[in-house]
N, C-alpha and C positions, 0 to 999 in steps of 0.2 A: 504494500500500500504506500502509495506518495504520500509526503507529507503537506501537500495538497490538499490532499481530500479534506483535511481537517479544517480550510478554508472555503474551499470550493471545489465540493464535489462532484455539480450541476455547475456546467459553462456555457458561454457559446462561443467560444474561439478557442484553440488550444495546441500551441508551439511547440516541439522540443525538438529536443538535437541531443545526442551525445557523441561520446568518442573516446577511444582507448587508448589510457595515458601509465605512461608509466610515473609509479609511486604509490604508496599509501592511499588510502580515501580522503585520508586527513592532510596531506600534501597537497593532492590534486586541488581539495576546493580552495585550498590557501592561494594556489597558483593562478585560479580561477579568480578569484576577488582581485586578488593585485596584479593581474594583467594591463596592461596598457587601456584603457577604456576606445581610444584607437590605433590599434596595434599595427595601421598601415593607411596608405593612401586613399586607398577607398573608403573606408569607416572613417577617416577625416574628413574626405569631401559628403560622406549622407550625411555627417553630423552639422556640419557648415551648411549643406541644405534646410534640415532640421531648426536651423538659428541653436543647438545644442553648442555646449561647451565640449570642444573635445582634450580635453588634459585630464592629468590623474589615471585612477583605477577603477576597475569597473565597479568595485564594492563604491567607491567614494563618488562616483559620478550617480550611481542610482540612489543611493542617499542623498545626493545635491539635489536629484528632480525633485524629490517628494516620497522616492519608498520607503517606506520605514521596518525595521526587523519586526518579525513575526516569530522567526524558529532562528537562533544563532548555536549552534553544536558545529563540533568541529568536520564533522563530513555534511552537515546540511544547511546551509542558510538559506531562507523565505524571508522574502520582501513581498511588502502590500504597500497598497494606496486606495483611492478611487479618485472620480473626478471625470472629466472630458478632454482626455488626451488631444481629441481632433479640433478643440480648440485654441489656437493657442495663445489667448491669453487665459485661460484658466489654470488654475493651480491645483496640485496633487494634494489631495486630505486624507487622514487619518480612516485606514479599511474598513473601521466600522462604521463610521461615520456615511455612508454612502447614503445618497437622496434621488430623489427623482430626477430626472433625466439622465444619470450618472451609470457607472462604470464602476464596478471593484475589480483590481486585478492583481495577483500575485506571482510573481517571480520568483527561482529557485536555482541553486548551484548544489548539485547533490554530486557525491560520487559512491561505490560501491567496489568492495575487492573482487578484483577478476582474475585471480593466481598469478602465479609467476611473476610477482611485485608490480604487476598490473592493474590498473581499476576502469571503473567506465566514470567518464566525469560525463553530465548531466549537466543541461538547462533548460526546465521548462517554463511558460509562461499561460495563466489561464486567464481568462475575462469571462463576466458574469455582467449581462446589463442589469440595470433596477428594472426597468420599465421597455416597454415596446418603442417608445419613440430613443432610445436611447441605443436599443439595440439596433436600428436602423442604423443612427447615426455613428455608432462604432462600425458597423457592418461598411459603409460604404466607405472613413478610414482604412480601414485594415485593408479592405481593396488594394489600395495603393502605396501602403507601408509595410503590409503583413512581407511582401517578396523580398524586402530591404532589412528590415525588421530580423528576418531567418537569415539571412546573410550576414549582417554583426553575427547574431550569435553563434555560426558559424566559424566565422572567423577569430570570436572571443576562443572560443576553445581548441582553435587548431594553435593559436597564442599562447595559451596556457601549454600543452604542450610543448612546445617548444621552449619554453623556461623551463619543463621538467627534464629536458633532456639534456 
């Protein structure tokens, strides 16, 4: 079971990626938080798209938007917020806090042993609209950011790998 579900077990969007890193589970996510938050040219030009800040780590840049820890153990961190991403002047609030026309979503960097001082590092991302007019409005977001969106994190963990090796 994700630790996930204990936030959001009913979504309606729902991201992951992993990938087979060597080290510990508890290395991996370390590697995973302090990766580069843009670990190359590309993830700095979506984040300049974005109007995003791209410096620091990725733990420290998703704390800067608005997520705040949910689960902090050394092989799993969740981050939450809610709010309307697809806005962008609006700002990221507290996960329980979520209201109508709004969005709760939670992010996660898990990893898991996979023998031979291997693990699977892990990130997924789930969304839950409050309401129908809200789900529209993420829906037609995610359109256009969900394919950019998978590609950071992507590339956040082939990142982190490469500082494990």
């Amino acid at each position: 079971m994700s630790r996930l579900d204990e936030f959001l077990p009913e979504y309606d969007a729902r991201e992951r990626h992993e990938r087979r890193v060597p080290g510990t589970p508890e290395l991996a996510v370390a590697a995973a938080l302090g990766t580069p938050v843009a670990p190359d040219g590309v993830v700095r030009t979506l984040f300049r798209l974005r109007g995003l800040h791209g410096g620091g780590s990725v733990h420290g840049a998703l704390r800067g938007i608005g997520l705040k820890p949910l689960v902090e153990e050394a092989d799993c961190v969740v981050l939450g917020a809610a709010g309307r991403p697809w806005s962008p002047r609006s700002r990221l609030t507290p996960f329980d806090q979520a209201g109508p026309g709004e969005i709760r979503m939670v992010f996660d960097i898990t990893a898991t042993a996979a023998g031979d001082g291997m693990s699977i590092l892990a990130t997924e991302t789930r969304v839950a609209a409050m309401d129908a007019k809200a789900r529209r409005a993420f829906r037609r977001y995610w359109f256009v950011v969900g394919p950019f969106s998978a590609l950071i994190r992507r590339r956040w963990l082939a990142a982190a790998e490469r500082a494990l090796r």
